[in-house]
C-alpha positions as CSV (number, residue, x, y, z in Angstrom):
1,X,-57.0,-48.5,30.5
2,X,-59.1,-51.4,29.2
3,X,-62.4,-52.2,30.4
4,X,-65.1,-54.9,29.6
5,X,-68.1,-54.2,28.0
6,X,-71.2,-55.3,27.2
7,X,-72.8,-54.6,23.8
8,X,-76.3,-56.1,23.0
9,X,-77.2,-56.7,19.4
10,X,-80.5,-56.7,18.1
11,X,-82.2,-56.9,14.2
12,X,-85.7,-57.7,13.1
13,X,-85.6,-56.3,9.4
14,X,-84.3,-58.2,6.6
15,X,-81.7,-60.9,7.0
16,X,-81.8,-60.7,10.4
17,X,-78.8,-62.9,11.3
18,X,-76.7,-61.8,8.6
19,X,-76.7,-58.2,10.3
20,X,-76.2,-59.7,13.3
21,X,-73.2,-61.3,11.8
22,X,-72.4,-58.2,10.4
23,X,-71.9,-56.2,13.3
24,X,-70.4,-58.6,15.3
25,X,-67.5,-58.5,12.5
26,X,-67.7,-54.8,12.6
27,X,-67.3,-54.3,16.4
28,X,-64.6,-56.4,16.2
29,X,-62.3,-54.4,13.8
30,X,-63.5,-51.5,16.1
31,X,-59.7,-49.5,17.0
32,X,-58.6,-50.6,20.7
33,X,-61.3,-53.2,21.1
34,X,-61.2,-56.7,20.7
35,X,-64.2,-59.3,21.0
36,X,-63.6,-61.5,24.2
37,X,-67.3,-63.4,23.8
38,X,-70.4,-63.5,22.5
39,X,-73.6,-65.0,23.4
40,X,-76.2,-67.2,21.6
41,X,-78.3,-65.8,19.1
42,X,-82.1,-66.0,20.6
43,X,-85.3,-64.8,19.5
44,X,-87.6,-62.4,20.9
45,X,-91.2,-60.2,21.0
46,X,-90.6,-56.9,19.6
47,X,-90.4,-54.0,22.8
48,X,-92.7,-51.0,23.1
49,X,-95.5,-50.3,20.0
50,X,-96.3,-50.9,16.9
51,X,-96.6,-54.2,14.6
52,X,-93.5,-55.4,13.8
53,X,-91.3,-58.8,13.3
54,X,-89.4,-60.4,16.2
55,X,-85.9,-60.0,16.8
56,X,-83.0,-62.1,16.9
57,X,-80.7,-61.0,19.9
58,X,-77.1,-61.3,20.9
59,X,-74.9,-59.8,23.7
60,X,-71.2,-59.2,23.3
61,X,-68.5,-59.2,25.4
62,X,-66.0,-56.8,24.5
63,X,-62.4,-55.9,26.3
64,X,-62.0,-51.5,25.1
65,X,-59.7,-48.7,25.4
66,X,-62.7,-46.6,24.2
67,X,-64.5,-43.8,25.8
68,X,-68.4,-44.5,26.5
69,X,-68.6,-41.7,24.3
70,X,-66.4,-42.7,21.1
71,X,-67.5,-46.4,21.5
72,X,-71.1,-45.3,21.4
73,X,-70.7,-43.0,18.1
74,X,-68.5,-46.0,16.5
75,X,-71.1,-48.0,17.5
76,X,-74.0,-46.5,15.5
77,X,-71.6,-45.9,13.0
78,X,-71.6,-49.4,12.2
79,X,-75.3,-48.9,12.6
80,X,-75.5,-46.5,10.0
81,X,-72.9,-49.0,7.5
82,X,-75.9,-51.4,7.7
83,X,-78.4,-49.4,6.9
84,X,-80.1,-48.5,10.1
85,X,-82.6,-45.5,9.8
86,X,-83.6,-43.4,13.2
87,X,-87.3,-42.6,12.5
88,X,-89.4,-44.0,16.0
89,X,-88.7,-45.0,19.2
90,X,-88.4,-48.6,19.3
91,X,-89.4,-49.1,15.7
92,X,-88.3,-51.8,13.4
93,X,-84.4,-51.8,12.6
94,X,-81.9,-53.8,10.4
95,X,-80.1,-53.4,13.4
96,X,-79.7,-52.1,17.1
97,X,-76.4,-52.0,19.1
98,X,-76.6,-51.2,22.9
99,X,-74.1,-50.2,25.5
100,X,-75.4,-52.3,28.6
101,X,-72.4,-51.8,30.7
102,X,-69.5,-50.3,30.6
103,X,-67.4,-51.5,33.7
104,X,-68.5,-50.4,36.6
105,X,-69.2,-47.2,34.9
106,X,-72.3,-45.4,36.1
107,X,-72.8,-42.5,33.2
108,X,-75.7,-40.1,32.3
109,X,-75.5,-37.3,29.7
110,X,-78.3,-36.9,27.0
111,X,-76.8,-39.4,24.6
112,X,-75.6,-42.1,27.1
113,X,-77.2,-43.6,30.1
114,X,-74.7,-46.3,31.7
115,X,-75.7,-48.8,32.9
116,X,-78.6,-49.0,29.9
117,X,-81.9,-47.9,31.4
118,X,-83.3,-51.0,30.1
119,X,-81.1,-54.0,31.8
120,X,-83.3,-54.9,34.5
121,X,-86.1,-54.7,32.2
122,X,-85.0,-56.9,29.7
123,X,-84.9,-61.0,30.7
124,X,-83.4,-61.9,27.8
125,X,-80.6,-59.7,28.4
126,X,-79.9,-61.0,31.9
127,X,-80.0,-64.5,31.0
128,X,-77.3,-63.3,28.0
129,X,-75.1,-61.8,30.7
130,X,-75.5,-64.9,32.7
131,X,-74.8,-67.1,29.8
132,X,-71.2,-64.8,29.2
133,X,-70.2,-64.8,32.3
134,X,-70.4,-68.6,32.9
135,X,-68.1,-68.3,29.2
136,X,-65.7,-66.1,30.9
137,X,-65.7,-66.1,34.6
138,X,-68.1,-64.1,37.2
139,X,-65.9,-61.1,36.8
140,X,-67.5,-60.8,33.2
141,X,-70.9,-59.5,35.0
């Protein structure tokens, strides 16, 4: 079965749009996915603490055959590829890919919380969701 999922990008190390560009490549070749839309790049205040750069943010729109699970582990595979680094919560990263929904999956296990925790918290994201769903239809959000 194929669902539609959201995937926000986010990057505030380095060439910031090039690894947004990067990953949205990536994602794409990802097995039994396929890219269906992608929002505008924007920039924003880091989240949580620390000193660091802002980020440039995207949201994709993406049509699966994945598993929450296997899309999330491809996923920071191609977070690994370009050269992200786990050290702190909410650090500074080359780059940052989030399942925000998956469906109308509602999923919580200790590496996945569907929908992300953080959607409600997150403007930027709702106005990206918005902004895709007026690209594909309603029944995008």
């Amino acid at each position: 079965m194929t669902e539609r999922v959201f995937v926000a990008l986010g990057a505030n190390v380095g060439n910031r749009g090039g690894y947004l560009a990067s990953a949205r490549a990536a994602v794409a070749l990802l097995p039994g996915t396929r890219l269906l839309a992608a929002s505008r790049v924007e920039e924003t205040a880091p989240f949580g603490a620390g000193a660091q750069g802002a980020y440039l943010n995207q949201m994709l729109l993406l049509a699966t055959r994945l598993t929450p699970h296997v899309l999330l582990r491809a996923l920071q595979a191609v977070e690994r590829s370009l050269g992200r680094v786990r050290s702190r919560r909410w650090g500074a990263r080359t780059i940052d890919l989030d399942i925000v929904r998956f469906g109308s999956r509602a999923l919580q296990s200790r590496e996945l919380t569907l929908p992300h925790p953080g959607v409600h918290d997150r403007d930027f994201w709702q106005g990206e969701l918005a902004e895709l769903a007026l690209l594909v239809g309603p029944q995008a959000a």
